[in-house]
N, C-alpha and C positions, 0 to 999 in steps of 0.2 A: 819328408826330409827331417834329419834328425834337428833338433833345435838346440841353436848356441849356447851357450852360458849358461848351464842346466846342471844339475846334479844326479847322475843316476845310482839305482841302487840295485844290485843285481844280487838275490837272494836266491841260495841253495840251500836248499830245508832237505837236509840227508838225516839218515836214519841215528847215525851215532853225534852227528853235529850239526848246528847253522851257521853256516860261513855266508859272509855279507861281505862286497863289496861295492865301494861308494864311486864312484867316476866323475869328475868335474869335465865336461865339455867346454872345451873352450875355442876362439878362433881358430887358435895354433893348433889344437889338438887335443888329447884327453891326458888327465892328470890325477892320478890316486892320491882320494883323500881321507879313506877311512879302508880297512882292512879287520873286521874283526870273526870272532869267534866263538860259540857257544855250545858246549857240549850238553846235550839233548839225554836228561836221565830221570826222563819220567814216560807215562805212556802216551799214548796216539791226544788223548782224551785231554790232556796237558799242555797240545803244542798251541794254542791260541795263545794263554797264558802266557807261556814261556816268549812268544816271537811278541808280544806287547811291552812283556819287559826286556826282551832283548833290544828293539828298537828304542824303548825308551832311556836305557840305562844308556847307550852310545849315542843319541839324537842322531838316530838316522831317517836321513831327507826319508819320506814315504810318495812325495808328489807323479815320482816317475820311476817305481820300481818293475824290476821283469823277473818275471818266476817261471817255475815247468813245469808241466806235468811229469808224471813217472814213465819210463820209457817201456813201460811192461803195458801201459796203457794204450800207446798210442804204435800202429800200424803205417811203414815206413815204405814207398812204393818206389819205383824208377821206372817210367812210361817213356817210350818212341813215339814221336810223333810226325808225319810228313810236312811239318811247316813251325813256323817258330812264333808265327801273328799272336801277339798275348789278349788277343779278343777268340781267334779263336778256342786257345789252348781251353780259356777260361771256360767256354762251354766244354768243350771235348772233355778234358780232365774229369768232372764228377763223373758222368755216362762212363768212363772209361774203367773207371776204378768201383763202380758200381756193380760190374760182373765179377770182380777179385774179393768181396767184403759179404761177408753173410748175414748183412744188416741194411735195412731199406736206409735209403740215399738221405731221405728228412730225417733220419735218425743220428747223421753224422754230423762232421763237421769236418771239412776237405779244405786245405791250402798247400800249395804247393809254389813249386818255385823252377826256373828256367835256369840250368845249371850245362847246358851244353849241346851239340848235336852238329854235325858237319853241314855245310853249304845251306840248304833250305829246310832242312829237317830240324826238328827240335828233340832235346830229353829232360825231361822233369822228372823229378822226385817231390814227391808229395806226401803227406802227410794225413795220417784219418784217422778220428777220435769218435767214440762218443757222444754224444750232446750232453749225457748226464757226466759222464767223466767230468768236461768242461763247469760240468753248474756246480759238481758237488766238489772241486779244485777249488773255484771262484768261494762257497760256502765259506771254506775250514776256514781259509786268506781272510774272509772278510769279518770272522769272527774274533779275528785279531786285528782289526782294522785298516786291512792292509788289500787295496783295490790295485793289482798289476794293473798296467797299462796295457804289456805285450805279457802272450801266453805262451810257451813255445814247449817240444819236446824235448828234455833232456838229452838228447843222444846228438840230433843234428845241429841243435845250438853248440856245439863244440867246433865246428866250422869256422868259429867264430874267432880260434884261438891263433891261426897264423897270423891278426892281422895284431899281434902282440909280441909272439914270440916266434922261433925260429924255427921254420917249419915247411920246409921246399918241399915239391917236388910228389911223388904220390906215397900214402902213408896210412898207417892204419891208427887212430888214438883209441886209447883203453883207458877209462877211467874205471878206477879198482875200490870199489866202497865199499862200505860195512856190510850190506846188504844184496847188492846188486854189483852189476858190471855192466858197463854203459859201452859202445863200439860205435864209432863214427870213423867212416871210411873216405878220403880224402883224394880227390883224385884234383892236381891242379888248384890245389887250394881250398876246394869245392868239397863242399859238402854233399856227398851223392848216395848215402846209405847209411843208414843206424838200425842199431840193434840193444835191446837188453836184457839181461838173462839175471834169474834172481839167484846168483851166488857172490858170495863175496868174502871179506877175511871173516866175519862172524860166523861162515860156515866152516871156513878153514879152524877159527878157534875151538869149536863145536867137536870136528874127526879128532884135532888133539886132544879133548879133554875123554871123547870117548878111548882113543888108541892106548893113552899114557892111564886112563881112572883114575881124575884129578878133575878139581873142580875149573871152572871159566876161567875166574880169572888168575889162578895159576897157569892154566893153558894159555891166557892170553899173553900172560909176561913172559912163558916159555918162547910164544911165537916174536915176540917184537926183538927178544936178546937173542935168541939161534936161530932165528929166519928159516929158509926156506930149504938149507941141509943139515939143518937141527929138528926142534921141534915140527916143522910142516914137512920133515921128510916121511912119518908115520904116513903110512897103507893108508887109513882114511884122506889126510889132511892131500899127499899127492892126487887122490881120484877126486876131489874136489880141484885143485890148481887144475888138471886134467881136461874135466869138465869146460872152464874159461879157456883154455886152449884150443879145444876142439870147436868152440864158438867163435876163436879167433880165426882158427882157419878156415871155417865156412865164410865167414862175411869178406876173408882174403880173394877166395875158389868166386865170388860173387864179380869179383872185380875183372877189369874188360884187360887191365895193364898190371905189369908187373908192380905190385909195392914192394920196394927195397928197404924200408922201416918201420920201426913198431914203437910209437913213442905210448910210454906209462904215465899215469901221474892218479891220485885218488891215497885214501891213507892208505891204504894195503898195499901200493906201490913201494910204500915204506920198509916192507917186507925185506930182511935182507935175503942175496939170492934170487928173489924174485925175477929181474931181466934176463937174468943167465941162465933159468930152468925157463922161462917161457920161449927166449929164445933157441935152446934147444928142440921143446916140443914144436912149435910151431918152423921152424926152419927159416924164417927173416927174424934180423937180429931185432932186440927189445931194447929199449934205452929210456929212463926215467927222463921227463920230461925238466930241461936245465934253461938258466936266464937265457933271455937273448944276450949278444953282443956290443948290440946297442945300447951303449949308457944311457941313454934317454929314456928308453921303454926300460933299461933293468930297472933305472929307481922307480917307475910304477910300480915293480915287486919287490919293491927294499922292503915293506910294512909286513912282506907274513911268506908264509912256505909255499912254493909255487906248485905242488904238489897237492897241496890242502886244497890251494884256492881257486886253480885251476878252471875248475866250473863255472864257481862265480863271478869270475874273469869273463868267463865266455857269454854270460848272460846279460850281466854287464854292458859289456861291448856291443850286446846286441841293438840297444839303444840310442848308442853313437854314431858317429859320421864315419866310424874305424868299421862298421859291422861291415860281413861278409854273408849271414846272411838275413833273408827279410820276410821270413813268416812267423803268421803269428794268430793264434786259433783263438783268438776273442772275436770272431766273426759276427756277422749279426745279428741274431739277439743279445749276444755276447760280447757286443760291441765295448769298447770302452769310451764313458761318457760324461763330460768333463761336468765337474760339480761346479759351477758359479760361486757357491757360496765359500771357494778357497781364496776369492781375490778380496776376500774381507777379514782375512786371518792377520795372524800378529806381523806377520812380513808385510804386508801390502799394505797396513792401514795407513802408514803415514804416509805412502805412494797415494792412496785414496784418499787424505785429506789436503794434502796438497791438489790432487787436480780436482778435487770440490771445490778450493778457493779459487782455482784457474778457470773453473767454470762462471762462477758468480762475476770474478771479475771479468770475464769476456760479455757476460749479459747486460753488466752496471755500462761496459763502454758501448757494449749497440743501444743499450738505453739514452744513455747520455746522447749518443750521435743523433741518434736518429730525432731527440727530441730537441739540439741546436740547428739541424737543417730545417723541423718545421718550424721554430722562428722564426729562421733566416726567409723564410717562403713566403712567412703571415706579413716579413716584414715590406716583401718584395712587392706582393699583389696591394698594401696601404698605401708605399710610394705609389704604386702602377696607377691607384686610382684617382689619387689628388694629382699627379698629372691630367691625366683623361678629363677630370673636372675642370684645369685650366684651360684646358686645348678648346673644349665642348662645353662651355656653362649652363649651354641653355637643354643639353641633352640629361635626360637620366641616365641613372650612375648605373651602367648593366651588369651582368652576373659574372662575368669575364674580361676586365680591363682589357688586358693583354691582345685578347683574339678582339676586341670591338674595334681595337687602334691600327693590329695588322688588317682590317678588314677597311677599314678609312685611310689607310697609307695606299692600298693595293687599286681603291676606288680611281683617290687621287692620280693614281700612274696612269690607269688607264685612261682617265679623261684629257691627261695633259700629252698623251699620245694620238687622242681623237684629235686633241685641239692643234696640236703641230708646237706644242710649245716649248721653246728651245732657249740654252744662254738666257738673258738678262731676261726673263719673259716675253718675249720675242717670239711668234710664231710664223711660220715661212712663209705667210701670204704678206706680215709686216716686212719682213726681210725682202719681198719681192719691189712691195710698194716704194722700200726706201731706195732701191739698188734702182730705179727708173729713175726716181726724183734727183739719186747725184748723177746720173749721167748727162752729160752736157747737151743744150739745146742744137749745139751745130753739128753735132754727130751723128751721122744716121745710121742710125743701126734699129733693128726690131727681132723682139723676144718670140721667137714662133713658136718655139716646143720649151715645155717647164715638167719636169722629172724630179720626184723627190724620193729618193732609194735612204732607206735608215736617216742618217744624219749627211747625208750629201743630196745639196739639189744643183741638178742639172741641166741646161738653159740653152738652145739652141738658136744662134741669134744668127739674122743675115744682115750684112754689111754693103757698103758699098764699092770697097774696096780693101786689100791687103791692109790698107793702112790703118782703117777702122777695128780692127782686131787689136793691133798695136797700143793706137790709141786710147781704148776701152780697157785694157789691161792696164797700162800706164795711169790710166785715169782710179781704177777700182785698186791699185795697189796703194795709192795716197789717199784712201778716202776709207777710213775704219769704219765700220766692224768690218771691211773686204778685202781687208789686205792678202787676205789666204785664197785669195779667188782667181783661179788657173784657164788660162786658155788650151784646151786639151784636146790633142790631135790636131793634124791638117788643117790648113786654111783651106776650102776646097771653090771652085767656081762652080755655081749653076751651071745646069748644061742647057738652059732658056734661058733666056732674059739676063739682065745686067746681075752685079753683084757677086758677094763670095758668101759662104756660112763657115761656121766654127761652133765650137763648142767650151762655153764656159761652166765651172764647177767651181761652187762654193763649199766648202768643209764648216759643217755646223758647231764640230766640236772644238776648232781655233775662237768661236767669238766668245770676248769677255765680255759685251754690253757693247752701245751706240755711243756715237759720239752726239 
C-alpha cells in the first residue's frame, strides 16, 4: 500500500532532457509540488554529475523516487491463462514465458500483473529483463545517489496516466522522444501491451539536415517552425515519421478491440502537423495529449507542459494511492532496502531527540514507581511483624509475618469448629446444659434426639401432652439466649405408650451472649 503523507519523485532521464516530477501523497489525494526540467548536453559519461546537481539545485525529495528502464530493454508479454488464482499464476507465469525468451529463467527478472480475463480465466502481461540490464540501471542511479524504490518499464508505466488525465475507453498512447518512441496500448484503462522502437524527432532532424545539406541544428529549427509539411515533409524526414506509424499500426493489429484513439504527447508531439500526418497514416485519428476537465487534477499540471512531462507523471503516480499499475522489477536480489541510517538525517533528528527524551522519561517513571511500591511493601511486612510480635511474644519472629498469621487464624477456625464454639464463646453442649437447667421442674418433657446441622441444633423432645409443647415454647421465648427457638412441625402422638413428641430448633446465629 502506497503510504500517506509522502513525497514522490518520478524521474525521467530521456535522452535530450530530465524531467522530474515531485507528487505529495496526501489523505485527500495527490498534489504537485515541483515540476521541473533539465536539458541533458553532455554525454552518457556526464549523467551522474548532471542528475546530482539537477537534484541538488531544486531539493528534490530522493527518499521515494521511481525510475525505468528503457523500453528497448525490456520484453513485454500478454499470457492466457485457465484460472485467475494469483498463487497460481505466480508459478505458471515464469515456466510460461520461459519457452518465448532465449535466455535461461535465472538470467531474467519476470513480474507481471493481472489485467483481465472472462469468468474463471485469467490474462497477464508481463514483463522480462535482464538481471544485468537491472544491476547495470541500478549502477548509473546509484552513482548519482539516487536508489529508486520502484523499477518499472517505460512503455507500461504509461498506464499510469488515465488515473490523471482524460482518457476513456480503449486507446493507443505514443510518447514521441528524442530518441525512441515508447507505445503503451490501453485497453479499459489497462495497461496490456508496450512497445519501443528507437526512432524519434532526432532522427526526423537527422533526414532534414541530410534531405535540405544543412547542418542539425538549422534542420532542427527548420523542423520545430514548419513541422511536419514543411521542413519534415523531405523524402527522408516522411520515411522516418513512416517508420513510427507502421509500429503504431502493428501494436493497434495486436489489439483484441477496436481502438477508436491515438493520444500523443513527448517533445516531438510538438511537431506541428504531427496528429494529422499520423492520423492519416495510421487511420484512427491522433490527438496531442490536452488537461483534464477537472480543475482539481488540471492545477496538478498548471507547473509545466503536459506534453513534456507526461512520463514523469506516469511514474510518479506509479507510487501513489492514484497508480493503475503495480510492477516493479527490483525483485529479489534487487530488492529495495530500506537504509536505517535515514531516520537520523536532518528531518528526523529533532523527531529522535524528542522520543530520546520520551524514552528516558518513561524509564525515570517505572524507576520511580517501581522503587515507591518496594517501600510501600518493606513498610507493610515491619508493620506486619511488630503485629505478629504483639499477638505471639513468646514465639520467634519468622521469615513470613503475613503467611505465619494466616496460618494461626486458619488453625484457630478450625479448632473453634472441633470445639462447637459459637456467639458469646458458648459451645452447643453449653447451650444444651443451659436450655435443661431453664426449663421448669414441673414440666415433663425429655431431650431424646439432639442434631447439630451448621449453626442449627435440633432437639427432639417427648412431652406429655399437647400442652407441654406450648408450654416449653412459651417458657424458651422469655428466657434469652432462646428466644429464637421454634417448635418445628407437628405435635405428633406415640403410636405406644402415653405422650406426644415435637421438634424444637434453635438458630445459633440469633444468640448475642447469656443472660
Amino acid at each position: 500500500m502506497p503510504m500517506m503523507m509522502k513525497k514522490v519523485l518520478g524521474l525521467d532521464v530521456g535522452a535530450h532532457s530530465i524531467k522530474a516530477v515531485v507528487l505529495r501523497q496526501t489523505l485527500r489525494g495527490i498534489e504537485a509540488e515541483q515540476l521541473r526540467l533539465q536539458p541533458r548536453g553532455g554525454d552518457d559519461a556526464e549523467l551522474a554529475d548532471l542528475l546530482r546537481r539537477f537534484l541538488k539545485l531544486h531539493q528534490l525529495p530522493a527518499e521515494h523516487v521511481v525510475c525505468a528502464i528503457a523500453g528497448e530493454r525490456i520484453s513485454t508479454r500478454r499470457l492466457d491463462f485457465p484460472f485467475r488464482d494469483r498463487k497460481k499464476l505466480a508459478t505458471a507465469v515464469p515456466f510460461e514465458v520461459e519457452g518465448e525468451i532465449p535466455f535461461a529463467l535465472e538470467d531474467v527478472i519476470v513480474d507481471w500483473e493481472l489485467v483481465g480475463g472472462e469468468g474463471k480465466q485469467g490474462r497477464v502481461v508481463a514483463s522480462i529483463t535482464q538481471r544485468r540490464e537491472i544491476s547495470s540501471c541500478l549502477d548509473s542511479l546509484r552513482e548519482a545517489a539516487i536508489d529508486p524504490r520502484v523499477l518499472v518499464g517505460e512503455g507500461l508505466v504509461l498506464g499510469n496516466l488515465p488515473a490523471l488525465f482524460d482518457l476513456p475507453g480503449d486507446r493507443l498512447l505514443v510518447d514521441l522522444g528524442h530518441r525512441k518512441t515508447s507505445l503503451c496500448l490501453l485497453q479499459d484503462g489497462r495497461a496490456v501491451g508496450a512497445r519501443s522502437i528507437s526512432v524519434g524527432g532526432e532522427a526526423i532532424t537527422h533526414a532534414i539536415a541530410e534531405d535540405r545539406g544543412c547542418s542539425l541544428d538549422e534542420a532542427e529549427r527548420a523542423k520545430c517552425e514548419e513541422g511536419i509539411a514543411g521542413a519534415a515533409s523531405t523524402p527522408r524526414a516522411v520515411a522516418v515519421v513512416d517508420r513510427i506509424a507502421r509500429e503504431m499500426v502493428r501494436t493497434l493489429e495486436s489489439s483484441e478491440t477496436a481502438v477508436a484513439a491515438i493520444t500523443l504527447f513527448g517533445g516531438t508531439a510538438k511537431l506541428p502537423g504531427i496528429d494529422d500526418f499520423l492520423s492519416e497514416r495510421v487511420g484512427v485519428a491522433a490527438r496531442c495529449l490536452a488537461p483534464p476537465e477537472d480543475p482539481e487534477r488540471a492545477a496538478i499540471l498548471s507547473g509545466g507542459d503536459p506534453l513534456l512531462f507526461a512520463p514523469a507523471f506516469a511514474l510518479a503516480l506509479r507510487a501513489t494511492a492514484e497508480s493503475r499499475t503495480r510492477m516493479n522489477l527490483r525483485r529479489e536480489e534487487f530488492a529495495y532496502r530500506t537504509d536505517l541510517r535515514q531516520f537520523f538525517g536532518k528531518d528526523l533528528r529533532t523527531t529522535a531527540v524528542l522520543a530520546g527524551v520520551a524514552a528516558l522519561l518513561g524509564c525515570a517513571t517505572f524507576t520511580t514507581s517501581v522503587s515507591l511500591e518496594s517501600r510501600r511493601a518493606k513498610r507493610a511486612e515491619t508493620e506486619t511483624a511488630r503485629l505478629y510480635s504483639e499477638a505471639f511474644p513468646d514465639q520467634p519472629q519468622p521469615a513470613n509475618p503475613v503467611t505465619a498469621m494466616s496460618q494461626v487464624l486458619r488453625e484457630s477456625r478450625e479448632r473453634a469448629d472441633f470445639l462447637g464454639v459459637y456467639g458469646s464463646n458458648l459451645s452447643a453442649l453449653d447451650l444444651l446444659a443451659e436450655l435443661s437447667r431453664r426449663v421448669p421442674s414441673d414440666l415433663r418433657v425429655r431431650f431424646d434426639e439432639i442434631s447439630i446441622d451448621g449453626r442449627i441444633i435440633k432437639i427432639k423432645v417427648l412431652g406429655e401432652s399437647y400442652e407441654a409443647a406450648d408450654r416449653l415454647k412459651t417458657v424458651l421465648a422469655q428466657s434469652p439466649p432462646f428466644t429464637s427457638a421454634k417448635v418445628a412441625g407437628e405435635v405428633k402422638s406415640q403410636r405406644r405408650g402415653k405422650g406426644k413428641t415435637f421438634n424444637l430448633t434453635i438458630s445459633l446465629d440469633d444468640l448475642g451472649g447469656t443472660s
